[in-house]
VEXSEMI-314004 format. One record per residue (C-alpha): residue in three letters; residue number from 1; x, y, z. Coordinates in nm, 3 decimals. Layout:
<sites>
+------+-----+---------+---------+---------+
! rest !  nr !       x !       y !       z !
+------+-----+---------+---------+---------+
!  ALA ! NUM !       X !       Y !       Z !
...
+------+-----+---------+---------+---------+
</sites>
This chain:
<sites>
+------+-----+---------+---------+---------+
! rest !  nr !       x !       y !       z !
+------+-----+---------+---------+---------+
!  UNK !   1 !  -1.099 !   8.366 !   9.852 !
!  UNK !   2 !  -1.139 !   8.711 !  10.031 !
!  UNK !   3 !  -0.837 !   8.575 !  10.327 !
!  UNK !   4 !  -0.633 !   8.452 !  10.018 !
!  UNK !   5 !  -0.701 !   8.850 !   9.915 !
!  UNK !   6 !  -0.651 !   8.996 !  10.229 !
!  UNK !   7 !  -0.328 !   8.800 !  10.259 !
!  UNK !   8 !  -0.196 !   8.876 !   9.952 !
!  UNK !   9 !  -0.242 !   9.282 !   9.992 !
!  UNK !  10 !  -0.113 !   9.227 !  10.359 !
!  UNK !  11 !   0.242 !   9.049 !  10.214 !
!  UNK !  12 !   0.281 !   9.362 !   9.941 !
!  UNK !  13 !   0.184 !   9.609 !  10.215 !
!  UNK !  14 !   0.477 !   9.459 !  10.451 !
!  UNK !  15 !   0.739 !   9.393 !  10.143 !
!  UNK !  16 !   0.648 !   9.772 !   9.994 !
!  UNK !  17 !   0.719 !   9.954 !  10.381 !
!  UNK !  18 !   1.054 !   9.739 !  10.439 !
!  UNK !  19 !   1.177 !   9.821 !  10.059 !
!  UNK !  20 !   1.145 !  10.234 !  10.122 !
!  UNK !  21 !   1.337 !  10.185 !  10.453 !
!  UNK !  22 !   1.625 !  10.086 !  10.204 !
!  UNK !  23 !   1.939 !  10.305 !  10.142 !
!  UNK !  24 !   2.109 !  10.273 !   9.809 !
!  UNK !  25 !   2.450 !  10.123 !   9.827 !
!  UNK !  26 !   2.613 !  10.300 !   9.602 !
!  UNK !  27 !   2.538 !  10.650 !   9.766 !
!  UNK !  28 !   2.930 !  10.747 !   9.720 !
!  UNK !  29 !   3.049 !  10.947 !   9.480 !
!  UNK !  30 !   3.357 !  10.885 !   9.300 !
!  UNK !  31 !   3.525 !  11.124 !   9.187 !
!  UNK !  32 !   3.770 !  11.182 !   8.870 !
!  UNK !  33 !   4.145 !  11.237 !   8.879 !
!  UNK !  34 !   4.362 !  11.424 !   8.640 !
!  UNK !  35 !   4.438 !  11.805 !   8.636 !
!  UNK !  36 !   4.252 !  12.078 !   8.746 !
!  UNK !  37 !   3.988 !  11.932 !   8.915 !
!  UNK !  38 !   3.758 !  12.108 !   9.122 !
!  UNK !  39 !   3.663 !  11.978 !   9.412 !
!  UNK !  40 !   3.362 !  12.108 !   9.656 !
!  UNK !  41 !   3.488 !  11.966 !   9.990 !
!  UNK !  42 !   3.304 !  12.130 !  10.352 !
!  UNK !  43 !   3.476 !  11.801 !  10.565 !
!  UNK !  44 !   3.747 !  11.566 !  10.526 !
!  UNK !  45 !   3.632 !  11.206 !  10.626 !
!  UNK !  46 !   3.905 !  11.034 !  10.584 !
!  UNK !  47 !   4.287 !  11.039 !  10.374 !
!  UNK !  48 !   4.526 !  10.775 !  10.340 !
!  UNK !  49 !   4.825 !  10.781 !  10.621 !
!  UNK !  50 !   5.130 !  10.754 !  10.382 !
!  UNK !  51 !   5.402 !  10.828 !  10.633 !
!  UNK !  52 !   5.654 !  10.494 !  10.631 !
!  UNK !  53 !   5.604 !  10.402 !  10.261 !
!  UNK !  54 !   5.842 !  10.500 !  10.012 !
!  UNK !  55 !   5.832 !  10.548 !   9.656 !
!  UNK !  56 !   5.466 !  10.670 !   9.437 !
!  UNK !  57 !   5.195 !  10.496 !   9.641 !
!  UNK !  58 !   4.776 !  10.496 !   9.567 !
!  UNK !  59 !   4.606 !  10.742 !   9.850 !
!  UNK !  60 !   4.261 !  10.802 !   9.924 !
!  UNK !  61 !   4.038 !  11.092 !  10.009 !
!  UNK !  62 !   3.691 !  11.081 !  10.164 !
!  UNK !  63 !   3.528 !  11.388 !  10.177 !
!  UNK !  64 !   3.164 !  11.529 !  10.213 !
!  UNK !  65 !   3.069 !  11.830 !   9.986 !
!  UNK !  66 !   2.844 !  12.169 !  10.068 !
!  UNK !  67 !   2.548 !  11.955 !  10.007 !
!  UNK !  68 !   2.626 !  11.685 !  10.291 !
!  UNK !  69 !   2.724 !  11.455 !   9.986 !
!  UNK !  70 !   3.021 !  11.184 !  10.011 !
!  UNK !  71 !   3.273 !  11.147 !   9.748 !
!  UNK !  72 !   3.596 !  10.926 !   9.723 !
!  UNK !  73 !   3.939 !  11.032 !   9.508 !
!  UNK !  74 !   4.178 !  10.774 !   9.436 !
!  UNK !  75 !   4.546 !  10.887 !   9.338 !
!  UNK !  76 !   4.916 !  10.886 !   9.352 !
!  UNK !  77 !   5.162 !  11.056 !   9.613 !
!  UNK !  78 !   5.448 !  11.062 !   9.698 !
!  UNK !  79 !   5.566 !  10.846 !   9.996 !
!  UNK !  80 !   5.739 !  11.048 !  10.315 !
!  UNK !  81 !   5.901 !  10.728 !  10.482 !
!  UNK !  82 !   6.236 !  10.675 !  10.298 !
!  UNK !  83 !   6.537 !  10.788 !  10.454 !
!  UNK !  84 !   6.719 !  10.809 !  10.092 !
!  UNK !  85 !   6.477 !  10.980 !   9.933 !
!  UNK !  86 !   6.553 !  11.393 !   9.939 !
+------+-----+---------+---------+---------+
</sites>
């Protein structure tokens, strides 16, 4: 009964230590569009290349704030890649 113990505490020990080496997935933070928003950004990460589509196309920005946090904005721009468009 005491190895059955021993066993037991041995399993939680090993599942607790690989469970705090976890990250949580959802770590981004997604940010609100509309007007006026503020936004706290110390680094681009990424933006959507939009040169070659024409028309009002979805764009991204990744971006880490002052606190080392990453945040994603989704919205509309204007595409640069139509020759009719003035």
């Amino acid at each position: 009964m005491k190895l059955f113990t021993l066993a037991f505490a041995a399993l939680l020990t090993t599942g607790s230590a690989f469970a705090a080496d976890t990250v949580p997935a959802s770590n981004v933070i997604h940010d609100k569009t509309g007007f006026f928003v503020h936004l706290d950004v110390a680094k681009v990460v990424s933006s959507t290349d939009t040169y070659g589509q024409c028309g009002v196309v979805p764009a991204q920005l990744r971006y880490l704030d002052h606190q080392g946090r990453e945040h994603v904005l989704d919205y509309q721009v204007q595409g640069v890649g139509c020759a009719s468009d003035n």
